[in-house]
C-alpha positions in Angstrom: -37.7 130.0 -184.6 -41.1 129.0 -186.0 -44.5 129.0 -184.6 -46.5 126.2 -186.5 -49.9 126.2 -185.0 -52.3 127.2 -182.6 -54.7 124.9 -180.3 -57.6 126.4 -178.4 -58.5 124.8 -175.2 -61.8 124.7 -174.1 -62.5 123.3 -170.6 -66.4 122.4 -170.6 -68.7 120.3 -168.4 -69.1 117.3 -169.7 -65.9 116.2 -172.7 -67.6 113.7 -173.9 -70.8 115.1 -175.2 -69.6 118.3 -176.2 -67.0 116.3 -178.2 -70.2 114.4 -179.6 -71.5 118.1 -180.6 -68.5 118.8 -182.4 -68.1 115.6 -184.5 -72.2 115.0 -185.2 -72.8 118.8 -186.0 -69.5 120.0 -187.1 -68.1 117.5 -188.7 -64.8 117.7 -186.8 -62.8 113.8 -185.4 -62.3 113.0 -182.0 -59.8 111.6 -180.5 -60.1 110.8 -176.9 -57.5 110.8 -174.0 -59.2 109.7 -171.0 -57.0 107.7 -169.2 -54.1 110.1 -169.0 -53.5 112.0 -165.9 -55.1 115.3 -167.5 -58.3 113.9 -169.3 -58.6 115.8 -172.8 -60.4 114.8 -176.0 -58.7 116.3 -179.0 -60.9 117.4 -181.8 -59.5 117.8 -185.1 -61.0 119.1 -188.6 -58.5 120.4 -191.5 -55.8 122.0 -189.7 -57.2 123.0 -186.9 -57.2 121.4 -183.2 -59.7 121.8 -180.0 -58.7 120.5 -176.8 -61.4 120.0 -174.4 -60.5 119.9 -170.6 -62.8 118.5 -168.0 -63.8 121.7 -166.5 -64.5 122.0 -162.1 -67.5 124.0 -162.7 -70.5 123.7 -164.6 -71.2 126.6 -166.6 -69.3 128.1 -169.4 -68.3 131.3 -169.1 -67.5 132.4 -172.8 -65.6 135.6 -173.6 -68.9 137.8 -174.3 -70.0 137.2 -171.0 -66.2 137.4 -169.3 -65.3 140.1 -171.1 -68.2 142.0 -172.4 -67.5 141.0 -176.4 -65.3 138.9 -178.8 -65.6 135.5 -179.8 -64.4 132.2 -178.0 -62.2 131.3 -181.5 -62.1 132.4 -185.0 -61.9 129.5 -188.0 -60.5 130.6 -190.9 -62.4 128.9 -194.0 -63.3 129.7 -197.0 -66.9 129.0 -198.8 -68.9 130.7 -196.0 -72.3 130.0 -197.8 -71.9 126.2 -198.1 -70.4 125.9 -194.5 -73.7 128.0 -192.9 -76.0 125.8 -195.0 -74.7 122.6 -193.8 -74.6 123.6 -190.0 -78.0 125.0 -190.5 -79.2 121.4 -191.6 -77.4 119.8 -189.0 -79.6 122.0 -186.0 -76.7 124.4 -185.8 -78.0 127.6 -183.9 -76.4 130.1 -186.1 -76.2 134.0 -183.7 -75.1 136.0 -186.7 -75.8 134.5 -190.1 -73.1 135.5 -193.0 -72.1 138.9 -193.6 -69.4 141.5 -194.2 -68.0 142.7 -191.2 -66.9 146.5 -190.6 -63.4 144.9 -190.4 -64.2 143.6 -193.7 -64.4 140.0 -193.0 -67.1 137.8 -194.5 -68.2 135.6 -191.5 -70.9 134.0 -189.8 -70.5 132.9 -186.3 -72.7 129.8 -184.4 -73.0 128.8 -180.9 -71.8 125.3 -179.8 -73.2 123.8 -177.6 -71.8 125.2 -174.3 -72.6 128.4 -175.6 -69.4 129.4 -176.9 -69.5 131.8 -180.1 -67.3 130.4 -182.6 -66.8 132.5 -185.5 -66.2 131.2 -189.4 -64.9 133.8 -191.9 -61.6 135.6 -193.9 -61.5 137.9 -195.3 -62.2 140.1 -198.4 -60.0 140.4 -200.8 -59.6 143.9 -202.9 
């Protein structure tokens, strides 16, 4: 047996123009499914996949406010500096710029724009 990846499925309000936050601010490709029986637009930057789902409310309810803490999904990347700068240029609203973590994990983590928190990090190497 062997797992080979991981999607993370967010259902939000509106697909369309949180897929537009993810591709103009991001930098992640879209690819839409609207006509299927489940509308979904898959978003898709290195190896990693989104899914957005058409949500029946209107309001987010990310894990902070669910569950009291955490993150709604943790990117693994590398060049945390580079990555804050050019979110920060693109209008990004960064809610805890780069650091070291008490878990030692050097990560910053943004907002999108359904108020998820999505984390960027890895970490440390001794």
């Amino acid at each position: 047996m062997s797992i080979r990846g991981l999607s993370c499925i967010f259902p939000v309000p509106d697909i369309e123009k949180t897929a537009e936050f993810y591709v103009s601010a991001l930098g992640f490709r879209a690819v839409p499914y609207l006509n299927c029986q489940e509308p979904h637009i898959c978003l898709y930057i290195d190896d990693v996949e989104i899914i957005l789902l058409k949500a029946n409310n209107e309001k987010v309810l990310p894990n902070r406010t669910l569950y009291g803490y955490g993150y709604d999904a943790y990117l693994y990347t590398e060049n945390q500096e580079l990555l804050e700068k050019q979110f920060i240029e693109k209008g990004v609203k960064v809610v805890k710029p780069l650091n070291i973590t008490d878990y030692q994990n050097k990560e910053f983590v943004i907002e999108d724009i359904d108020g998820r928190w999505l984390a960027f990090g890895l970490k440390i190497k001794n």
